[in-house]
N, CA and C atoms of all chains as a GROMACS GRO file, in nm:
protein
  588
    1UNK      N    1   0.084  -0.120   0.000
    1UNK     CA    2   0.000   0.000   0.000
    1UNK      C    3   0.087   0.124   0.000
    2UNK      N    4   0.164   0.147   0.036
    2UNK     CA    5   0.276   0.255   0.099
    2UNK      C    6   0.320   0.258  -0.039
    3UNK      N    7   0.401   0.157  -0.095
    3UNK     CA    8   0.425   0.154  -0.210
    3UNK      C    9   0.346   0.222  -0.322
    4UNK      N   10   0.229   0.201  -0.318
    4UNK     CA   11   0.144   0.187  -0.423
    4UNK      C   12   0.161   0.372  -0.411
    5UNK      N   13   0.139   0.440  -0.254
    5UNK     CA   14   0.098   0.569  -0.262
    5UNK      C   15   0.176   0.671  -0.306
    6UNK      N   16   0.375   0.626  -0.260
    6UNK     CA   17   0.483   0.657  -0.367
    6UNK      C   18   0.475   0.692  -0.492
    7UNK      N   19   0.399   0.588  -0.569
    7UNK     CA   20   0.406   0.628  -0.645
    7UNK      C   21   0.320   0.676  -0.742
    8UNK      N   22   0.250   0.718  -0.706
    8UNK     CA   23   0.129   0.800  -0.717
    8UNK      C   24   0.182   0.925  -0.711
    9UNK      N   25   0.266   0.924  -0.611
    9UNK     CA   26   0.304   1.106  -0.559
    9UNK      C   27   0.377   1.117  -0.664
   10UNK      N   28   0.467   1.001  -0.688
   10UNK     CA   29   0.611   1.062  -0.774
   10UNK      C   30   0.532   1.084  -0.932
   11UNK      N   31   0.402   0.968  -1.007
   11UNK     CA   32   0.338   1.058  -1.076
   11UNK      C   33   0.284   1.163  -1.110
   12UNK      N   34   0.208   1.208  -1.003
   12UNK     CA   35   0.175   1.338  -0.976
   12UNK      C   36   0.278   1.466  -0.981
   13UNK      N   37   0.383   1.424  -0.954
   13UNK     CA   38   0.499   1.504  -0.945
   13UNK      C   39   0.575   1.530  -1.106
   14UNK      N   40   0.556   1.406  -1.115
   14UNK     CA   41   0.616   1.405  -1.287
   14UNK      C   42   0.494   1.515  -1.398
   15UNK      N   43   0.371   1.464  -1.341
   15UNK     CA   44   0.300   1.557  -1.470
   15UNK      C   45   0.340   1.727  -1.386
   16UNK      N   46   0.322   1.735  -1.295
   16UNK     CA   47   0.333   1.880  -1.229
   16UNK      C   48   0.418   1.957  -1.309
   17UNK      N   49   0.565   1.844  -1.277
   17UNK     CA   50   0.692   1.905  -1.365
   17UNK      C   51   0.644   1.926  -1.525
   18UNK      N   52   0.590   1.853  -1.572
   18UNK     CA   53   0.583   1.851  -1.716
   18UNK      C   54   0.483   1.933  -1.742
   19UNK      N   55   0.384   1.972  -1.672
   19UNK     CA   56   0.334   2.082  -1.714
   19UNK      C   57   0.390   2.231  -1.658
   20UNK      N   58   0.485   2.248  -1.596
   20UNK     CA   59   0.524   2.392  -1.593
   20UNK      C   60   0.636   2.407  -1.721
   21UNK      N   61   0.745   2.299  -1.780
   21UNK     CA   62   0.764   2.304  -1.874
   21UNK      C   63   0.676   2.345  -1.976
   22UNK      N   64   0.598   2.278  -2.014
   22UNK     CA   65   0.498   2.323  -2.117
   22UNK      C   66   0.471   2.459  -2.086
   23UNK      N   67   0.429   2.512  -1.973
   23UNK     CA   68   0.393   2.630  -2.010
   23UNK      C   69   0.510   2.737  -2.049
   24UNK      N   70   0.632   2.721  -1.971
   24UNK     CA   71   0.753   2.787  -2.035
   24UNK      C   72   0.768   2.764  -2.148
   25UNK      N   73   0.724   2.727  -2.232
   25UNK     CA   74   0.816   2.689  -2.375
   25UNK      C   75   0.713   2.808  -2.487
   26UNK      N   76   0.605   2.854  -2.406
   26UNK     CA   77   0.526   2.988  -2.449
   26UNK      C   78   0.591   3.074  -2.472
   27UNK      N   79   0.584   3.173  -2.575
   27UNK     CA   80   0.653   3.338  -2.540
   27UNK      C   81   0.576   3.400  -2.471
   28UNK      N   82   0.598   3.420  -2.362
   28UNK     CA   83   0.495   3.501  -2.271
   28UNK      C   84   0.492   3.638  -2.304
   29UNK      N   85   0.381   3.662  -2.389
   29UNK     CA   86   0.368   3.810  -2.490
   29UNK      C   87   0.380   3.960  -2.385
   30UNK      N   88   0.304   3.925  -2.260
   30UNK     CA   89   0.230   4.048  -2.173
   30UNK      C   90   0.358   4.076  -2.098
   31UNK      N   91   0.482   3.954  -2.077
   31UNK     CA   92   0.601   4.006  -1.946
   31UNK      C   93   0.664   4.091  -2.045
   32UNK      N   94   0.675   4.034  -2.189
   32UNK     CA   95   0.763   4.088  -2.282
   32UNK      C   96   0.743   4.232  -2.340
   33UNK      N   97   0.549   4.276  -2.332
   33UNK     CA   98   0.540   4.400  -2.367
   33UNK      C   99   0.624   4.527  -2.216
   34UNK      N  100   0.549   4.450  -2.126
   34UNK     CA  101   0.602   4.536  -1.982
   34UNK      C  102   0.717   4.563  -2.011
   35UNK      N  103   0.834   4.455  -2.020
   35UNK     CA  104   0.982   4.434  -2.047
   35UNK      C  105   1.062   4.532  -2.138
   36UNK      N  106   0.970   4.508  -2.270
   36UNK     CA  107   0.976   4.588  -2.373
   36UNK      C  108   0.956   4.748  -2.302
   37UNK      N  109   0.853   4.801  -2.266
   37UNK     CA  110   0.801   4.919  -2.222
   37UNK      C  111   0.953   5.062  -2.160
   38UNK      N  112   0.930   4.889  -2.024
   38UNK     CA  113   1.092   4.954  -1.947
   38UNK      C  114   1.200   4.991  -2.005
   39UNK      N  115   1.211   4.907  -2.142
   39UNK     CA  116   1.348   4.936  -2.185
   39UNK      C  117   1.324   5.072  -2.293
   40UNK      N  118   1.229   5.082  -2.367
   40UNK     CA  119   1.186   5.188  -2.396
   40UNK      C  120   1.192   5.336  -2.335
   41UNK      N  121   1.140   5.314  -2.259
   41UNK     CA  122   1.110   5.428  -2.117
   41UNK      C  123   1.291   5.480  -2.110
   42UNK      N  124   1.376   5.350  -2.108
   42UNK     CA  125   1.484   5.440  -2.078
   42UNK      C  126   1.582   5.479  -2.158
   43UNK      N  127   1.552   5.400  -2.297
   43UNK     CA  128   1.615   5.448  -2.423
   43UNK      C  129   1.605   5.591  -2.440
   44UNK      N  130   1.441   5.607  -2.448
   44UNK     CA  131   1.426   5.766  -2.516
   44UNK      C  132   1.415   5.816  -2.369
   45UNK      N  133   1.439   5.809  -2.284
   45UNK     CA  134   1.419   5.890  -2.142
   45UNK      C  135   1.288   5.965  -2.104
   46UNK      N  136   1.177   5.882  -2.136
   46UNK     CA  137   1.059   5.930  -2.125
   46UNK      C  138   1.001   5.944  -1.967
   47UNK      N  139   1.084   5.841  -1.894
   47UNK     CA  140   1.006   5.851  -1.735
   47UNK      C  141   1.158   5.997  -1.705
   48UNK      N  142   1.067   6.127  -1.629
   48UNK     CA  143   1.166   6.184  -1.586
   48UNK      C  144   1.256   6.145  -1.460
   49UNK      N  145   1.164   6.087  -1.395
   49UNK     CA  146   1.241   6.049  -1.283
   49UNK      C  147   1.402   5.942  -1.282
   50UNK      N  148   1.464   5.887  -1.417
   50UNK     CA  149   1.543   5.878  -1.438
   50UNK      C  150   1.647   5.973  -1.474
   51UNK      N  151   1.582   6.076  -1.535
   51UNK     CA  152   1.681   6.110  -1.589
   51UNK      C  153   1.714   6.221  -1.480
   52UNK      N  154   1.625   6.252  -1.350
   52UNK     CA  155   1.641   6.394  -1.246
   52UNK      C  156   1.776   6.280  -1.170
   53UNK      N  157   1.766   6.121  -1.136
   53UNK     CA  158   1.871   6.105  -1.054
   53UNK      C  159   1.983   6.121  -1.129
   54UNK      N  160   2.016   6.077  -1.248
   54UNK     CA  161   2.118   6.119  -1.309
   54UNK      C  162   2.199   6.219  -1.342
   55UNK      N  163   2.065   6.353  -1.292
   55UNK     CA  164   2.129   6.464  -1.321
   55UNK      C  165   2.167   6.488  -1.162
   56UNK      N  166   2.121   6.415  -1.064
   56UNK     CA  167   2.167   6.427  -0.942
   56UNK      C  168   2.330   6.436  -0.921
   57UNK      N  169   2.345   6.308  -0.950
   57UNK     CA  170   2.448   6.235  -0.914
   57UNK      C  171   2.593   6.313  -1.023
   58UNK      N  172   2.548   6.393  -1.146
   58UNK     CA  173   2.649   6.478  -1.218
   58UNK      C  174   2.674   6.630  -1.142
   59UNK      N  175   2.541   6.664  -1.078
   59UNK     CA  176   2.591   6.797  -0.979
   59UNK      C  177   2.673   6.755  -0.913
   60UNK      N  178   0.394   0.744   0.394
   60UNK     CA  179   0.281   0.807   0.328
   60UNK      C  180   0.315   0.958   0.395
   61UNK      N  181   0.352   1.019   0.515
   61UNK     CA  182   0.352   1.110   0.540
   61UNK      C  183   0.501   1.213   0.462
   62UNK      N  184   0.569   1.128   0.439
   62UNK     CA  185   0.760   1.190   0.348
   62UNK      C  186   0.628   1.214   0.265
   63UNK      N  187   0.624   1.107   0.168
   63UNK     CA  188   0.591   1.160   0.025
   63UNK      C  189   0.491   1.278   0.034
   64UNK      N  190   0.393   1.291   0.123
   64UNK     CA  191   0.289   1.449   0.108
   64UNK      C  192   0.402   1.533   0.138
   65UNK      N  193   0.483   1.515   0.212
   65UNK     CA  194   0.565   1.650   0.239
   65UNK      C  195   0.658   1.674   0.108
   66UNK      N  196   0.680   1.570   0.037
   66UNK     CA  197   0.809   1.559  -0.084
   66UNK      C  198   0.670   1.640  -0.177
   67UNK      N  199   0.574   1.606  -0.172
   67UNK     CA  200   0.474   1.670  -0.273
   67UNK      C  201   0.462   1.828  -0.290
   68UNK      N  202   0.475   1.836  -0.149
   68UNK     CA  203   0.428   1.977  -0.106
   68UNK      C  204   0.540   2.087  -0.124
   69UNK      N  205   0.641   2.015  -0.074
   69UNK     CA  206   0.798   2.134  -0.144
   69UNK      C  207   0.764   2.111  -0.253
   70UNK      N  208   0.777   1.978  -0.363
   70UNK     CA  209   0.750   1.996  -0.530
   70UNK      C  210   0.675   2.125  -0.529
   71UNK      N  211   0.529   2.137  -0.460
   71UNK     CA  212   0.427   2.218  -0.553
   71UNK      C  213   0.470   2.335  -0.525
   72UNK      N  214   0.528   2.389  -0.399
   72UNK     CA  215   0.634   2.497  -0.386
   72UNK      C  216   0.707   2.540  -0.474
   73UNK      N  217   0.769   2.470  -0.494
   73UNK     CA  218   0.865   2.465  -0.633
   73UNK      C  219   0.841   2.534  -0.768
   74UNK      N  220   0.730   2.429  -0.800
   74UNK     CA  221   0.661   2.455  -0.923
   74UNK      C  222   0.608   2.579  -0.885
   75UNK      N  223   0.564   2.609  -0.791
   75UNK     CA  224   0.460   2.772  -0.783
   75UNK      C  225   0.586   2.902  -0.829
   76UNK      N  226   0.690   2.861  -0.791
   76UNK     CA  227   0.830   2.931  -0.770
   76UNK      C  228   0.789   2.976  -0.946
   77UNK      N  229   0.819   2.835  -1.027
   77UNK     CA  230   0.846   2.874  -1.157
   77UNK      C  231   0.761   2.910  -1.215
   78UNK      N  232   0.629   2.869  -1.200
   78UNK     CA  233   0.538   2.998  -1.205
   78UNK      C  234   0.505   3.103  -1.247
   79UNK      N  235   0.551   3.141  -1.108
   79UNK     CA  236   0.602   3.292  -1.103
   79UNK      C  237   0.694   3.363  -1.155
   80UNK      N  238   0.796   3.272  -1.187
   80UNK     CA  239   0.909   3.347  -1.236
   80UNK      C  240   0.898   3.342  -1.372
   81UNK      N  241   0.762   3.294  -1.443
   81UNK     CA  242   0.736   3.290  -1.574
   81UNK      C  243   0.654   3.417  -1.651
   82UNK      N  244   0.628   3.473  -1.506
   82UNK     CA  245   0.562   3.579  -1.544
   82UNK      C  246   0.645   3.724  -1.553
   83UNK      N  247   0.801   3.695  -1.570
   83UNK     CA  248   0.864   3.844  -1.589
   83UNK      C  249   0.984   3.776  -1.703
   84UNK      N  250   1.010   3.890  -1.766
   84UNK     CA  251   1.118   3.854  -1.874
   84UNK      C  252   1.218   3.899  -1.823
   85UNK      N  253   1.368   3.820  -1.814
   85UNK     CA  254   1.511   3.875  -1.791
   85UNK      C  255   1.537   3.942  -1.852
   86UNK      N  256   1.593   4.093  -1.791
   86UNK     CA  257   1.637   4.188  -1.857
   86UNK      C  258   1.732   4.292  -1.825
   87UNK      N  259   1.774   4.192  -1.711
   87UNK     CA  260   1.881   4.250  -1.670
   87UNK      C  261   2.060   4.204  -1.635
   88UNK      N  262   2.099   4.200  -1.783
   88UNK     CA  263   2.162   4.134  -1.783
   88UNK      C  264   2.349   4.197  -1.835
   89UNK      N  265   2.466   4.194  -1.823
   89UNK     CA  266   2.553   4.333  -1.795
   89UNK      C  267   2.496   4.333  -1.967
   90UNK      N  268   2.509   4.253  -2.065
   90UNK     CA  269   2.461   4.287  -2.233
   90UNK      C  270   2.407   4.399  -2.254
   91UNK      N  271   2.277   4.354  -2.210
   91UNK     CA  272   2.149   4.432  -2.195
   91UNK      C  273   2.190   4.556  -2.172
   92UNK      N  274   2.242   4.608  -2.031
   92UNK     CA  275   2.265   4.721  -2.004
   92UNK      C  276   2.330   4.786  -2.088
   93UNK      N  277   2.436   4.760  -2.110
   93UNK     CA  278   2.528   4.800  -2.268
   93UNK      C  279   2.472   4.831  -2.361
   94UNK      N  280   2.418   4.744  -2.389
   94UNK     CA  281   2.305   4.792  -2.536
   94UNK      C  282   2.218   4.890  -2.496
   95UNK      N  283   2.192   4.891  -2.378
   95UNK     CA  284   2.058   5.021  -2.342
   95UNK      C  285   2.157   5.180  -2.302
   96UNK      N  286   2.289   5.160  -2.247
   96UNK     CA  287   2.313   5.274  -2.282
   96UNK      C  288   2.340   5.322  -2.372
   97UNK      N  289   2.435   5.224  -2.452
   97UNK     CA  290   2.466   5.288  -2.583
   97UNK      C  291   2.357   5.328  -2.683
   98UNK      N  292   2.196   5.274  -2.659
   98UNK     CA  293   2.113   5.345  -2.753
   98UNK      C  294   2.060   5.484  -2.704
   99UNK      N  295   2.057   5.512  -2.516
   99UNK     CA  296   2.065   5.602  -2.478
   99UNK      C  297   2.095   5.671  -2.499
  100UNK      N  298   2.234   5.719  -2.534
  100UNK     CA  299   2.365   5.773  -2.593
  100UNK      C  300   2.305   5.862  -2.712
  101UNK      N  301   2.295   5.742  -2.819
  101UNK     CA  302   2.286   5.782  -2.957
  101UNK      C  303   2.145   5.806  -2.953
  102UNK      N  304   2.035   5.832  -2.863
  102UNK     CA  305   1.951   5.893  -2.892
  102UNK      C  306   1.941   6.043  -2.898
  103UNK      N  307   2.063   6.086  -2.813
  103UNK     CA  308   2.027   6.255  -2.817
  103UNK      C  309   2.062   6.290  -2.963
  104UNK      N  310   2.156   6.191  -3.025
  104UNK     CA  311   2.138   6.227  -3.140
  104UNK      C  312   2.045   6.248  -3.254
  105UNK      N  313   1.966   6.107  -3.220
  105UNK     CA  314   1.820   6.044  -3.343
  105UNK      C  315   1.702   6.151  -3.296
  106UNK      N  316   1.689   6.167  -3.196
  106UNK     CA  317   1.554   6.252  -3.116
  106UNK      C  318   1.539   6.360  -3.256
  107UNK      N  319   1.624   6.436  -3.287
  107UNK     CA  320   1.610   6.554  -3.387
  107UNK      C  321   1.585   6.469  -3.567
  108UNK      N  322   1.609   6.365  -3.534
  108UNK     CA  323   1.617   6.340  -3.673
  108UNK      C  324   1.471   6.244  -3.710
  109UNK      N  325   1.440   6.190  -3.564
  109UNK     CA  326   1.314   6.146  -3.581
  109UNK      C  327   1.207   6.266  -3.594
  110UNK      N  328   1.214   6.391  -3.518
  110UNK     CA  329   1.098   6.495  -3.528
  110UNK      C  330   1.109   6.573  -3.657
  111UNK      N  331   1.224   6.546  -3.750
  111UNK     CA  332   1.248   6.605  -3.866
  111UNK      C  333   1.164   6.510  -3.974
  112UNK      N  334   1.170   6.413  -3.964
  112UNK     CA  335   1.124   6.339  -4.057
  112UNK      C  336   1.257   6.240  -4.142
  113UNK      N  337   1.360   6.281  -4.102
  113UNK     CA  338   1.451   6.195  -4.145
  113UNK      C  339   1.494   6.055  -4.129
  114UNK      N  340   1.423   6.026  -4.011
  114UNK     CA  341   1.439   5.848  -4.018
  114UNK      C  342   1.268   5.834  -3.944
  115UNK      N  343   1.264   5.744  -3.983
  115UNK     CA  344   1.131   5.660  -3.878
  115UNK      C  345   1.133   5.563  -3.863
  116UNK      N  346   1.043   5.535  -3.811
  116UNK     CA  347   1.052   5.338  -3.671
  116UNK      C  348   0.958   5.270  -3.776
  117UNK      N  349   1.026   5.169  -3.829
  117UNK     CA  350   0.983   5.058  -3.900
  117UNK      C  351   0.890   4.990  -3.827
  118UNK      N  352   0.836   4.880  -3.912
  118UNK     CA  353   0.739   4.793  -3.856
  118UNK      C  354   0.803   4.646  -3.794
  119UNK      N  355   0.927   4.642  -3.841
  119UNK     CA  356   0.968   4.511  -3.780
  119UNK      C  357   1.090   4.585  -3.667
  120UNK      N  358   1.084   4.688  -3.597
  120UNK     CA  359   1.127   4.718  -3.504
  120UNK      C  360   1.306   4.791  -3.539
  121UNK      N  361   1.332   4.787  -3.639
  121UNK     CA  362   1.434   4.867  -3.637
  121UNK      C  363   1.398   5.012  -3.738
  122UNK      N  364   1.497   5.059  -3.765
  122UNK     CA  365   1.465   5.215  -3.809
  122UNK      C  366   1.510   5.228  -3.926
  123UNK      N  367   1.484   5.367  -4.035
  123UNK     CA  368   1.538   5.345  -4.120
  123UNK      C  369   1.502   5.478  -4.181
  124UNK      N  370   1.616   5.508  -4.268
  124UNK     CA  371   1.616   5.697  -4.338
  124UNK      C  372   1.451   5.684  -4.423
  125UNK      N  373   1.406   5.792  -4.352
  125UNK     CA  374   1.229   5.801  -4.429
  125UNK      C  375   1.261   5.946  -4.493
  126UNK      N  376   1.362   6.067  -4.512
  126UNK     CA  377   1.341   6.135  -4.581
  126UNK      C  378   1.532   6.157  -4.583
  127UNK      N  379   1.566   6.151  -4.637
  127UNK     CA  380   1.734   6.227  -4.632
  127UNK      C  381   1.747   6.365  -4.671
  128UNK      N  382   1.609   6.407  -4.722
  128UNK     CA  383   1.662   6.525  -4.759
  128UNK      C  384   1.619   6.637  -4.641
  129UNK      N  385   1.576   6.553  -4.514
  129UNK     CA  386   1.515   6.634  -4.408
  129UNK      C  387   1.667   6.693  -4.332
  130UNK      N  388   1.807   6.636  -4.387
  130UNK     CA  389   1.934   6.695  -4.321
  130UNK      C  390   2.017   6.689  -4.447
  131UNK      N  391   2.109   6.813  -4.430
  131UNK     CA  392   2.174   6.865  -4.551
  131UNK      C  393   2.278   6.762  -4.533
  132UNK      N  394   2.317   6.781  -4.702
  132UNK     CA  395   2.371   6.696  -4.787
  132UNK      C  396   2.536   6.658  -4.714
  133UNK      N  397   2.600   6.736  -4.627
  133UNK     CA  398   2.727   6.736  -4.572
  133UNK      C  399   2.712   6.608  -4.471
  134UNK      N  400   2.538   6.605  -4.372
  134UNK     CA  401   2.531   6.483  -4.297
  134UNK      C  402   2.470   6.424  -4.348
  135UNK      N  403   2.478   6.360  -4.470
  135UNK     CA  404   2.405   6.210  -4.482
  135UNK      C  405   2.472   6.114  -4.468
  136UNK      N  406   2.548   6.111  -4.452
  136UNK     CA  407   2.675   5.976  -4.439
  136UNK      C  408   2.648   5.970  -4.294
  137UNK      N  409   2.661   6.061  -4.266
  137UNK     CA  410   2.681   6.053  -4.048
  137UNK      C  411   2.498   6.004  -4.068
  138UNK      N  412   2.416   6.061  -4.123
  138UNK     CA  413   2.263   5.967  -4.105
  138UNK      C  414   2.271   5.859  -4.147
  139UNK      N  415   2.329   5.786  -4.244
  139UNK     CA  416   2.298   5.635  -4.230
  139UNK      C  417   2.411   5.556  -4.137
  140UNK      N  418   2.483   5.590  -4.156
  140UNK     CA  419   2.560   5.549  -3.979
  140UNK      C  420   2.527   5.517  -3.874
  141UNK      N  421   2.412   5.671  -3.802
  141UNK     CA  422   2.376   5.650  -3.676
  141UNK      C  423   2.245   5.521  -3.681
  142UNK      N  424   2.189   5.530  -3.810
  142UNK     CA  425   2.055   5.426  -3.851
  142UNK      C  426   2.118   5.329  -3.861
  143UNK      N  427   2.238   5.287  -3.900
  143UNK     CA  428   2.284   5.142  -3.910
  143UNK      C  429   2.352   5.104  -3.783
  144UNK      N  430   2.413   5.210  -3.679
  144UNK     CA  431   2.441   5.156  -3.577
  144UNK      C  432   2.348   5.125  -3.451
  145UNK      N  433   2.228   5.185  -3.470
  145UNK     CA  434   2.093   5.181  -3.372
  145UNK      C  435   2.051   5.058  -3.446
  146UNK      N  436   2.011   4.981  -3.553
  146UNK     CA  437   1.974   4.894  -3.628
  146UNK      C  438   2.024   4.807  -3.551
  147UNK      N  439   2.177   4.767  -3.525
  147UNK     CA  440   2.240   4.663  -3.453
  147UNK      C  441   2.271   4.616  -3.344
  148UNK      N  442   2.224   4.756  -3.297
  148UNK     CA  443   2.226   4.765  -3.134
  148UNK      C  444   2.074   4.701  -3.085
  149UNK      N  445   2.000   4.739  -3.141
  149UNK     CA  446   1.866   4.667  -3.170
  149UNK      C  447   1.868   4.522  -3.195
  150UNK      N  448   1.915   4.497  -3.317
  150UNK     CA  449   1.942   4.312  -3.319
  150UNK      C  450   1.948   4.252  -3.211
  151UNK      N  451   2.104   4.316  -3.181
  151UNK     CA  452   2.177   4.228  -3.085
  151UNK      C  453   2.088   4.250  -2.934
  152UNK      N  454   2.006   4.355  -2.918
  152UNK     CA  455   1.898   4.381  -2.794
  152UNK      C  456   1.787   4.251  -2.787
  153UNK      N  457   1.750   4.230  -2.917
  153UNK     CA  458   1.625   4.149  -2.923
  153UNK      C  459   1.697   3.973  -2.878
  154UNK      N  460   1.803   3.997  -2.964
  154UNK     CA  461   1.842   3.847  -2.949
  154UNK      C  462   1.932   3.804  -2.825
  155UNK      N  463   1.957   3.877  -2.733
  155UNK     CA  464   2.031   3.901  -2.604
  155UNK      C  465   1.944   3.890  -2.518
  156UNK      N  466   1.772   3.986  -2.490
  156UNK     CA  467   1.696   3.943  -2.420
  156UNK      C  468   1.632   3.789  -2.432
  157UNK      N  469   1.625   3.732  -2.571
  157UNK     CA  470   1.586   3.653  -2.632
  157UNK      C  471   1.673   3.497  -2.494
  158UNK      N  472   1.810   3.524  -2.514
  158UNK     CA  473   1.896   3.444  -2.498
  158UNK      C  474   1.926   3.441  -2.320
  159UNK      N  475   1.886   3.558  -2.234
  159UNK     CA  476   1.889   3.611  -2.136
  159UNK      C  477   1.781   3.540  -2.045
  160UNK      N  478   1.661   3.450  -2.151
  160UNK     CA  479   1.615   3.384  -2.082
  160UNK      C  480   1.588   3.234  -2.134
  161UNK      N  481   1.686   3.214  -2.179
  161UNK     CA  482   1.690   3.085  -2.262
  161UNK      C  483   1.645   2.981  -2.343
  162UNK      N  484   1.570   3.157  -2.434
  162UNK     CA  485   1.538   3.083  -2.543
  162UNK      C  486   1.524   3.152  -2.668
  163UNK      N  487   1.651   3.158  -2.714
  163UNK     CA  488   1.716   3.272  -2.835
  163UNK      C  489   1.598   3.227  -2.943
  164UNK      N  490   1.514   3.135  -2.940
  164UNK     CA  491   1.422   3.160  -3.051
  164UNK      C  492   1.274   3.286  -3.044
  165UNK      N  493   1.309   3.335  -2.953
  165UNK     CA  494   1.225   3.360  -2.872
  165UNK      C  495   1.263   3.481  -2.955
  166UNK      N  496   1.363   3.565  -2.998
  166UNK     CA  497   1.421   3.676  -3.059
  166UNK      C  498   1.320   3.751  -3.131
  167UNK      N  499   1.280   3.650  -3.255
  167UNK     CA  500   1.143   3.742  -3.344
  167UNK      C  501   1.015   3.770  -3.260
  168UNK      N  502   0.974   3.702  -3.181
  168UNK     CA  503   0.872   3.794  -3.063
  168UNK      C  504   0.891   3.887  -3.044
  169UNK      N  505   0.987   3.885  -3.005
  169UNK     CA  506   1.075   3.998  -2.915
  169UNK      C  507   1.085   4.160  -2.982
  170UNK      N  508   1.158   4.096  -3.120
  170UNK     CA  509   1.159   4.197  -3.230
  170UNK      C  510   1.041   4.195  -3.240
  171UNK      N  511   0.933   4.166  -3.262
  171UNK     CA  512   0.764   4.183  -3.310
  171UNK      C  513   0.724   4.286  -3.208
  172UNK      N  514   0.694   4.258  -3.062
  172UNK     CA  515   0.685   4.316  -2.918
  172UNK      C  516   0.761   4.458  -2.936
  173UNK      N  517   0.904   4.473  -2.942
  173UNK     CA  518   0.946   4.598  -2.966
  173UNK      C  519   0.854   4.698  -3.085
  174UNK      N  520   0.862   4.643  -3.136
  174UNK     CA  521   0.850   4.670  -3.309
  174UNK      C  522   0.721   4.796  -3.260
  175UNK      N  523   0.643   4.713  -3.231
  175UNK     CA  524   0.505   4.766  -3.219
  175UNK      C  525   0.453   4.859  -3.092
  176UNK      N  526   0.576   4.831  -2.964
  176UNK     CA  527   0.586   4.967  -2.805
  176UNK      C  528   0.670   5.074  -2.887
  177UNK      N  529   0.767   5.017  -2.990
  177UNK     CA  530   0.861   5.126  -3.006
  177UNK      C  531   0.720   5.292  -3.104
  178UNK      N  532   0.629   5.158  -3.173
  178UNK     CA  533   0.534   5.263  -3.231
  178UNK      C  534   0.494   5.332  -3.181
  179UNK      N  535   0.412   5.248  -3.054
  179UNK     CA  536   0.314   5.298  -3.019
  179UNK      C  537   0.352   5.454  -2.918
  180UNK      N  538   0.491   5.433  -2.876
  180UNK     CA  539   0.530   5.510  -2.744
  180UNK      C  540   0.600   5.643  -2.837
  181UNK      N  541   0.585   5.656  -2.939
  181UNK     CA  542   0.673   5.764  -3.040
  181UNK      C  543   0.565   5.867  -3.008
  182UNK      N  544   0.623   5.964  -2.976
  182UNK     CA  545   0.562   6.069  -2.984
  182UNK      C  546   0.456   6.144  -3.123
  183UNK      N  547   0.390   6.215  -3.104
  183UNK     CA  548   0.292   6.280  -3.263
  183UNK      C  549   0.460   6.362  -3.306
  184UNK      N  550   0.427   6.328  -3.490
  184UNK     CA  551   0.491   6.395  -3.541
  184UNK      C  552   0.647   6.332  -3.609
  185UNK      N  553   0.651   6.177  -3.541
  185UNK     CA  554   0.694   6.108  -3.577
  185UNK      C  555   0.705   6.037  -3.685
  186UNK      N  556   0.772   5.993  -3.795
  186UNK     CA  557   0.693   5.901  -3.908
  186UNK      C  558   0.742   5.767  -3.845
  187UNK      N  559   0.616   5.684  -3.861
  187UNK     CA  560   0.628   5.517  -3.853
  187UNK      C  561   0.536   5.428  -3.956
  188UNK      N  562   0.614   5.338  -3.988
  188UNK     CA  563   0.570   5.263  -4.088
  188UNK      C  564   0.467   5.122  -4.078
  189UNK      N  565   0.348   5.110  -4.112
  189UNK     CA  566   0.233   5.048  -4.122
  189UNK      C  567   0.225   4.949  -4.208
  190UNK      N  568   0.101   4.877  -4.218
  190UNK     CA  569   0.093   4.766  -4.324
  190UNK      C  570   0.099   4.830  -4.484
  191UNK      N  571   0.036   4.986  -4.449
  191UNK     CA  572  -0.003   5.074  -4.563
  191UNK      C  573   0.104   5.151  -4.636
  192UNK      N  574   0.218   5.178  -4.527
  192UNK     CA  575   0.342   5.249  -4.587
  192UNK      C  576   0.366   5.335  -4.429
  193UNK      N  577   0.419   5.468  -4.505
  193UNK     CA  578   0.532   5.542  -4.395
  193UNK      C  579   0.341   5.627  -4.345
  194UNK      N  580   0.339   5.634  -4.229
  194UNK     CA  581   0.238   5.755  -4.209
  194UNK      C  582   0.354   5.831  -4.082
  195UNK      N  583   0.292   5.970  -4.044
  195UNK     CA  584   0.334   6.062  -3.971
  195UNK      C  585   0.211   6.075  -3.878
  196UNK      N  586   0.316   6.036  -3.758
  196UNK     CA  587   0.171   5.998  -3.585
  196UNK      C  588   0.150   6.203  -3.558
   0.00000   0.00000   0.00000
């Protein structure tokens, strides 16, 4: 019986794993727009609040 | 019977971990940073040449001369320069975040995703290019 419930868990465990793989193997579109956004934001220096510490730290 | 619920229960821990950590893109990486200052950099340059009309933001996320005759004839060489060196700095951005989380195929998303914040976040007065051709936001 003990046996039997082992391995049950360690199945359970195996699809668990195999489905968070699966879901990684997605391009996750929505982290990538955010992602995208940030890096934007500091290319063209659109959030000011970057660019006031920077001008901090040159006074 | 009582190990294995507990061996279950760190697993589902675990798994919740990755999860979560599926829900943010790496982007911070020393590459990355490099590439983001150096487009920093060369933006105080592009800023005037994008509100001129002399380059605009493509549809597949890099840039490209939309009028040359919007800067005299002495800088056009220095304009396709700064467009071919933002072009690559760009590549190598898409395919670095791409790779930053391990999965460099992941790159043309990436470039797609840019392509279309870099539009949308351009200021009016900008030219960017559509399914239709060059329009001016």
């Amino acid at each position: 019986m003990k046996r039997v419930s082992t391995a049950t868990a360690m199945v359970a465990l195996s699809l668990v794993m195999a489905g968070c793989v699966t879901i990684n193997i997605y391009f996750p579109a929505a982290a990538a727009e955010k992602a995208a956004d940030r890096i934007i934001d500091e290319v063209w220096q659109l959030k000011p609040g970057a660019e006031a510490k920077e001008g901090e730290s040159a006074k | 019977m009582k190990a294995a619920w507990k061996f279950l229960m760190a697993m589902g821990l675990f798994a919740a971990t990755l999860v979560f950590a599926q829900g943010n893109l790496e982007v911070n990486t020393p590459a990355i940073a490099a590439l983001k200052a150096s487009m920093a950099d060369r933006h105080a340059q592009l800023a005037p040449l994008y509100a001129s009309g002399a380059v605009g933001l493509k549809s597949d996320g890099s840039l490209a001369v939309h009028d040359a005759n919007a800067v005299p004839l002495a800088q056009r060489s220095k304009l396709n320069t700064l467009v071919a060196a933002e072009n690559s700095d760009r590549a190598a951005l898409y395919r670095e975040i791409a790779a930053a989380n391990g999965h460099p195929e992941w790159a043309d998303d990436i470039r797609r995703t840019f392509a279309q914040r870099w539009i949308d976040k351009a200021p009016s007065g900008w030219w960017v290019q559509d399914q239709r051709g060059w329009a001016r936001k």
